[in-house]
Every structure is written in structure tokens, then in C-alpha cells.
C-alpha positions, 0 to 999 in steps of 0.5 A: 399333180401339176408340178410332176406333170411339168417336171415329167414334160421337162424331161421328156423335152430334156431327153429329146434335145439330147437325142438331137444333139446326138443326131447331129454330131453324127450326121457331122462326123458322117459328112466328114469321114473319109473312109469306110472304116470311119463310117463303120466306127461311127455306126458302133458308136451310135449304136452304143449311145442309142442303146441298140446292140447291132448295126447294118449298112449293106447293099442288098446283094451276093457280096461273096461274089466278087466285082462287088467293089462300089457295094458297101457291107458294114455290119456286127452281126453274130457271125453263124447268123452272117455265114448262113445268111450269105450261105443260102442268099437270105437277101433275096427274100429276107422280109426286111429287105423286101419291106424296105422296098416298100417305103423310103421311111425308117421302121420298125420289124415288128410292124413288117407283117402289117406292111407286107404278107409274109411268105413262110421262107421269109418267117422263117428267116426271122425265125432264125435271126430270133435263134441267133439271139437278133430282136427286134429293130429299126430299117432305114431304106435306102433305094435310089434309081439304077443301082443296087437296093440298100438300108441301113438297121439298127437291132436289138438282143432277143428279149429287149424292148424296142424304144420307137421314139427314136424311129425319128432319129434313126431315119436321119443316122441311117440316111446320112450314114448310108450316103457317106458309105456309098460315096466313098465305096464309088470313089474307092471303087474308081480310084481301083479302077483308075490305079489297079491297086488295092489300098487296105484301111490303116486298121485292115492292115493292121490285122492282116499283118497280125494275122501273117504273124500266126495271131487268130481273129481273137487275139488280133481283137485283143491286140488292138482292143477291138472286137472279134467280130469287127477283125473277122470283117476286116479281114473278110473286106480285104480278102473281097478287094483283093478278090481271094478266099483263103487268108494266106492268099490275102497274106501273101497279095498284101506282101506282094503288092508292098502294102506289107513287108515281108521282115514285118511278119517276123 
């Protein structure tokens, strides 16, 4: 009995040293990352590597509005669930957020109606997040004095189990993770300032110039080996630093600015 005891007790220290080696390679690589969508690639992989399916680090704010710049938006959630969040301004009252505001500690969304008395929007709002196939999961808060409320989440699928260990853990990530992004959105946004000129991400590029060639969402993410999802964010931030809606317009700013070539789209 001893013997199981200790070799449980060794593997329960084991799996936490590896969960802090972890930890740290990510605060590292977040400390050294130069663009956001090096951030945002660190945040998918994490993800991977926590067994958790989603990742947000988001201001909390209307980020359809435009003069959003300096606001970070950095998220893979399903898309119906985003567009009906942005849609009808969730942010506003989503119980996620407003506990957030509540504590600077990483938590868990199962224990936010122990933290705050939810109103019947706000469970509706998880009642929704359930429908879109969105669990339970984990919130960093990330609140500093004169600028706009953020956090940073990490969620699960309907149906899997929550490992609360690792509460610990995501604290660091999502504290480290949302410092590097807003650091580079505020000297992004001064640079815009300074210069005028709109600079897409190698990989925004990438996509834009696909999508000038006629390709969909879905075919750009097969070209380039990477997610759906992830090639509708892309094009939804540049389309926000260009300040337009319609992705011809995007298309045709790119072209017009000499970030892509006209002889490219051919």
C-alpha cells in the first residue's frame, strides 16, 4: 500500500513539473513575441497542450466599432457563437466578464454563480455559450486602471470535465499572454498613428491575397494548413485595421496601399 502511495505521489509531482516547464516556455515565448499573431499562435498551441479546445484574449469592448486599434481581439471561438455575441453586445453583461470584474484571480465559470447573483440575461448568455457547444472553463481577468476591462479564457467542449488544477497555471499564461498582446496592439496602434499606414501580418497577407484570387475561408485554411476559423479572424482584423466592411474593400485598400500587387491576384 506504501509502495502505490508513493509511486502515485511521484506522478502526481512528475505531472506537475511538466505542467511547469510548460508554463514557463510559454511565459518565454510570450515575452518574445513581436506580433500578435505570434501571440495568438502561442495561445492555440497552449491550448493543445492544456487540453483545453478554446482560447480568448479580448478587451472587453464593441470591437465592430472602428478607432479599436490599441484593443486586442484574439479568440476561436465557433463562429455563429462570436457573430450573435458581437451582434447583440453580450460583452456588456456576459457573467464572465462582469465576475472578471470582481477579482484579478484566475476562475473557473462553474463557480460564477457562487461569485456573483446572476441576472436572467446573463444565464441566458450561458445558456447560449452551452448550445454553441462551449463548456465550462477558465478566466483570467486582466483589469488595469484608465483603460478598457480584458481577460483571458481558456474553455472546454460541452461535456468535458474541467481539470481545476490547472487554475494555477492558466493564471500565469493568461497574465503573461495578455501583457504581450497589449503591449504590441499599443505600439501597433502608435506606429498607425505616427505613420498612416496600415501593416497586415505576413499571415493576414497571406489570406487576403488568397482571398483576392476568388479562394473561400475554407480553402485558404486548406492552402495554408490552418484552421477555418483562424482565416476568418484574420481577415475580420484586417478588414478592422483598414476600417472597412466588405472584403473587396479590404482587397482593393491592400492593392491600394502596395501591401499587395495587383499581378499577384492573378
Amino acid at each position: 500500500m506504501g509502495q502505490a502511495l508513493a509511486s502515485f505521489s511521484f506522478g502526481v509531482q512528475e505531472e506537475s513539473l511538466q505542467t511547469f516547464r510548460l508554463v514557463q516556455q510559454f511565459v518565454d515565448a510570450a515575452n518574445r513575441a513581436s506580433t500578435l499573431q505570434q501571440v495568438e499562435l502561442l495561445l492555440e498551441q497552449i491550448s493543445l497542450e492544456m487540453g483545453f479546445d478554446y482560447y480568448a484574449l479580448i478587451h472587453h469592448v464593441d470591437h465592430r466599432a472602428r478607432n479599436k486599434a490599441s484593443s486586442v481581439r484574439l479568440e476561436n471561438y465557433p463562429k455563429p457563437w462570436v457573430e450573435k455575441f458581437l451582434e447583440k453586445k453580450m460583452y456588456s453583461w456576459d457573467p464572465i466578464h462582469v465576475a472578471s470584474y470582481a477579482t484579478n484571480l484566475a476562475f473557473a465559470w462553474s463557480d460564477v454563480p457562487d461569485m456573483i447573483t446572476l441576472t436572467k440575461r446573463q444565464q441566458d448568455v450561458l445558456r447560449s455559450a452551452l448550445d454553441e457547444g462551449i463548456g465550462d472553463g477558465i478566466t483570467v481577468p486582466a483589469n488595469l486602471p484608465g483603460e478598457a476591462n480584458g481577460s483571458c479564457s481558456f474553455a472546454l467542449r460541452r461535456g468535458k470535465t474541467l481539470r481545476r488544477e490547472y487554475i494555477g497555471a492558466i493564471q500565469l499564461i493568461g497574465s503573461f499572454a495578455f501583457q504581450s498582446a497589449r503591449n504590441l496592439a499599443l505600439e501597433a496602434a502608435r506606429s498607425t498613428a505616427t505613420t498612416g499606414r496600415v501593416d497586415l501580418s505576413p499571415r493576414q497577407l497571406d489570406c487576403v491575397l488568397l482571398a483576392g484570387r476568388g479562394k473561400s475561408d475554407w480553402e485558404i485554411a486548406t492552402i495554408l494548413g490552418i484552421k477555418e476559423d483562424t482565416v476568418t479572424q484574420h481577415l475580420d482584423s484586417a478588414r478592422e485595421r483598414y476600417g472597412v466592411a466588405k472584403r473587396v474593400q479590404l482587397i482593393l485598400r491592400a492593392v491600394h496601399a502596395g501591401q499587395i500587387a495587383l499581378t499577384d491576384l492573378l
